[in-house]
N, C-alpha and C positions, 0 to 999 in steps of 0.2 A: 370450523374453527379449530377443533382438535386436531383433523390432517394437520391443517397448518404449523400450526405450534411444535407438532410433532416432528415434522418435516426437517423445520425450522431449526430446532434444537439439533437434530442429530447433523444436520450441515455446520451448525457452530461446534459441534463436539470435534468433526472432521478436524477441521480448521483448529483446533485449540493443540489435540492430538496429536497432527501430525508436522505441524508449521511451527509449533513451538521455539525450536532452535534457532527456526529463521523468523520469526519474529523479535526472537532476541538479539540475534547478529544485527538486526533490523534497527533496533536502537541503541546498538553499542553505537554502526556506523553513522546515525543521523546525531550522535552523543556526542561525536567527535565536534562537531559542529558548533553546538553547545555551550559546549567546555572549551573550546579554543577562540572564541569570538568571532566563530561562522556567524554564518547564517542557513537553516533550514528550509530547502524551496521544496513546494509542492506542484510538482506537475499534474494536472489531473485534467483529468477527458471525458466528454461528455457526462453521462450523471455521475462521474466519480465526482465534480464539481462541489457535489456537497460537502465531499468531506471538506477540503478545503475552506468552504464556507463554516460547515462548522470547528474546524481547526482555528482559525483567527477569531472568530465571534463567541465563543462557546463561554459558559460561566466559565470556567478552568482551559483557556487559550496553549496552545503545541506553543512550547518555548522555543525563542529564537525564528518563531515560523515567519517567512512573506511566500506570499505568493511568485511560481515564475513566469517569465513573459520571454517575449523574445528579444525584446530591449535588457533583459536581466546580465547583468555584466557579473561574470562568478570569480571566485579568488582560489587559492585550493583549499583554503578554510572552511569551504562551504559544502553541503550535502544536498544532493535533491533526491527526494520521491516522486517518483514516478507511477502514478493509479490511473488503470485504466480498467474499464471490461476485457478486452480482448489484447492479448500478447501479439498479436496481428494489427492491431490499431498502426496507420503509416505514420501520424506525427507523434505517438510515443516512440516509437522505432526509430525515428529520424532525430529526435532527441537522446534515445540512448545511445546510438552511433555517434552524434556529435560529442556528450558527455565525455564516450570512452574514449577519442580520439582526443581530447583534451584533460587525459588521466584526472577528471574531475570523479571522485566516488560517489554513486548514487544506488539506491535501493528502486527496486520495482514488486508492483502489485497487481496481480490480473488473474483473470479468472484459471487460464491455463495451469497444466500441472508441468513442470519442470523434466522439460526432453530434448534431447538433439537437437530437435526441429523447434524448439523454441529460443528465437535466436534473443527477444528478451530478455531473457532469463539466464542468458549466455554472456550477454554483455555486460549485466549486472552484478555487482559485487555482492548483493543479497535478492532475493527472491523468494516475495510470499505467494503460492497459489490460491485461490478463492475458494478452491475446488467444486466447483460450482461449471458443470459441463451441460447442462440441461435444465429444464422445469423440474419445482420440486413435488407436482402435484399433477397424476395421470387426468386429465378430460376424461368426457362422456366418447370424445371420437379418437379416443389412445392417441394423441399429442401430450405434450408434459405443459402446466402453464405453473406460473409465478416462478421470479428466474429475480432472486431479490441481490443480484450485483453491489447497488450499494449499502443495501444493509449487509453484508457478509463482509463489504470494506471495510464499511464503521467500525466492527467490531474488532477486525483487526487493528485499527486504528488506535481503538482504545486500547487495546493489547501490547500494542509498541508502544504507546506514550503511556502507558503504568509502566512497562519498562525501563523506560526513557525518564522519567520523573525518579525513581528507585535509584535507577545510577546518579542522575546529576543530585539526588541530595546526599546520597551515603558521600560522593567527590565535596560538599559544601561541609560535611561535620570535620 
């Protein structure tokens, strides 16, 4: 349990450290949304799902949030997030292609770290890495196991929307 924790912790320090900035760009540009009478879409893939789930359900709900679909008809008032495990994932990718081809602004989240070859994170007007590229915990047979994807989202999650919460009330006084 102490690996764990231990592990755990210094994967969230990464993450606070070094995404800071883009976590903040992160809800400046889902802010726009917000404060203009978007609407906020969350695309999320596989277990990123949760967040999602807990974005609309949660005691304290992501303002402005709905869910997207493919029936989602967007306006340019509107922001989507884009959360996946992998920068690689083909229907995130084919959603942020179509986004950008329809100069709609949208933010992305995946485990990848922000390069060249990640076209992602290319397309994207903000980009949070996970940084999260393996297990954070060696086996008895040198594999790496517990690989906690959507808990490193959550946290970002909570990180933009404290952000996102600080700007839309400081714009309400």
């Amino acid at each position: 349990m102490k690996i764990l924790t231990t592990q755990l912790y210094g994967l969230l320090q990464r993450i606070a450290t070094s995404e800071e900035e883009n976590i903040e760009e992160t809800a400046r540009l889902l802010a726009q949304a917000a404060a203009r009478e978007g609407t906020i879409y969350f695309a999320t893939f596989g277990e990123m799902q949760s967040i999602t789930i807990n974005a609309k359900y949660a005691v304290e709900p992501f303002p402005s949030m709905q869910v997207f679909t493919e029936d989602t008809k967007l306006t340019s008032a509107d922001r989507v997030w884009i959360i996946t495990r992998s920068s690689e994932n083909e229907d995130a990718l084919a959603l942020a292609e179509k986004l950008s081809d329809a100069f709609i602004p949208f933010s992305a989240t995946a485990a990848d770290p922000t390069s060249d070859e990640n076209k992602l994170a290319n397309l994207a007007y903000t980009y949070i890495s996970l940084k999260l590229s393996k297990g954070l915990i060696p086996a008895e047979d040198g594999s790496r196991v517990v690989q906690p994807y959507a808990l490193s989202a959550m946290f970002v999650y909570e990180a933009v929307k404290m952000k996102l919460d600080e700007m839309l009330f400081v714009e309400e006084e």
